[in-house]
C-alpha positions as CSV (number, residue, x, y, z in Angstrom):
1,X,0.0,0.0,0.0
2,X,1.0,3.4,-0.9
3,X,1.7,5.4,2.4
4,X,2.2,9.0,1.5
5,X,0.3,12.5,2.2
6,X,0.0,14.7,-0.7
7,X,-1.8,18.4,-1.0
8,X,-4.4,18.2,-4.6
9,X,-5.9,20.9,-6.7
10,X,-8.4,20.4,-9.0
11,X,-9.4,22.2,-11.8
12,X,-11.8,21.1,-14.3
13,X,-12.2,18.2,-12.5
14,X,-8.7,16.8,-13.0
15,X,-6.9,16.4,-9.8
16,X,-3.5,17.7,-9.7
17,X,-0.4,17.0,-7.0
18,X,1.0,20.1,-5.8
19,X,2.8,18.7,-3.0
20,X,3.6,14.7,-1.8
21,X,5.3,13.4,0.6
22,X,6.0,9.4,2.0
23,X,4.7,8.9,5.4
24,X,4.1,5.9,7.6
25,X,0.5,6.3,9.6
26,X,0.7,3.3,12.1
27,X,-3.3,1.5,11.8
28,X,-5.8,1.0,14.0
29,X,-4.6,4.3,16.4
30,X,-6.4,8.1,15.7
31,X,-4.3,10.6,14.0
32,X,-4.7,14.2,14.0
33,X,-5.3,16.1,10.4
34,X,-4.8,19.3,10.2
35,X,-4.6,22.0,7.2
36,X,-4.3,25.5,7.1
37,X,-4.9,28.0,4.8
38,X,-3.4,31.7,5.5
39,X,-3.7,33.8,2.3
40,X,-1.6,31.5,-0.8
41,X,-0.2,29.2,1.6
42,X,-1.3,25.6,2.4
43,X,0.4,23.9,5.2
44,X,-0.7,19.8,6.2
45,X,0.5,18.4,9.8
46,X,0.0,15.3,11.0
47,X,-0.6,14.8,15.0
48,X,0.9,18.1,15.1
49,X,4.4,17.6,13.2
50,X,4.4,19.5,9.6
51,X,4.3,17.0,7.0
52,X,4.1,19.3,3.4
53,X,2.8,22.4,2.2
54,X,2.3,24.3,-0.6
55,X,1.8,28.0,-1.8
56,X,-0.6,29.0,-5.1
57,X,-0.3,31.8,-7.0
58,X,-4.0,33.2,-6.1
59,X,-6.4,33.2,-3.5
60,X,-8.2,30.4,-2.4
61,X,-11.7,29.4,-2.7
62,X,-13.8,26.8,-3.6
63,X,-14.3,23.3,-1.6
64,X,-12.8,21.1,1.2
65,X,-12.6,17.4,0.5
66,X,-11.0,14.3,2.0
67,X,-9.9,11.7,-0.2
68,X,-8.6,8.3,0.5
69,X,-7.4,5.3,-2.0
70,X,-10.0,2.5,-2.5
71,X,-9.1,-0.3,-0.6
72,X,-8.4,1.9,2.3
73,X,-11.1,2.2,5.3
74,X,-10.9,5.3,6.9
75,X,-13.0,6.7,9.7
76,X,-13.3,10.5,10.3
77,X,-14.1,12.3,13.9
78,X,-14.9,15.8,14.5
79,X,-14.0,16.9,11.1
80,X,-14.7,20.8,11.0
81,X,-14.0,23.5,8.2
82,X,-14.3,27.1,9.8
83,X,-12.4,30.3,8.7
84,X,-9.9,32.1,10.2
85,X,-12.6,34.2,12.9
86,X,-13.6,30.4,13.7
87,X,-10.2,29.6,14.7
88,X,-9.6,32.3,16.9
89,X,-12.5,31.4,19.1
């Protein structure tokens, strides 16, 4: 199995790798996701240690997805999009 985290874009429905990286996510335990988006910059941790990121050339907008391969289970907890007012709370 392919263990790796990677940052996508799509456009036009065509999903694009901006930024991949190997890493090893031990089964069976809960990990911690995050990803933050400050202006053109994208940054992805994992249980708090930075893992990749990634800066565009334009502001963001558009959609939040999660995405994992097909023979992959994968169970999601408290999963939350809020902007940057949200965070500050």
């Amino acid at each position: 199995m392919k263990q790796s985290a990677a940052l996508y874009e799509f456009i036009d429905g065509k999903r694009r790798v901006k930024a991949e990286v190997k890493l090893r996510v031990p089964r069976e335990v809960w990990h911690n996701l995050s990803v933050t988006v400050a202006d053109t910059d994208i940054t992805c941790a994992v249980n708090e240690t930075f893992v990749c990121s990634y800066a565009v050339d334009k502001p963001l907008h558009g959609h939040v997805g999660l995405w994992t391969r097909a023979d992959a289970v994968t169970l999601f907890c408290n999963f939350s999009v809020g902007g940057a007012a949200q965070l500050l709370k």
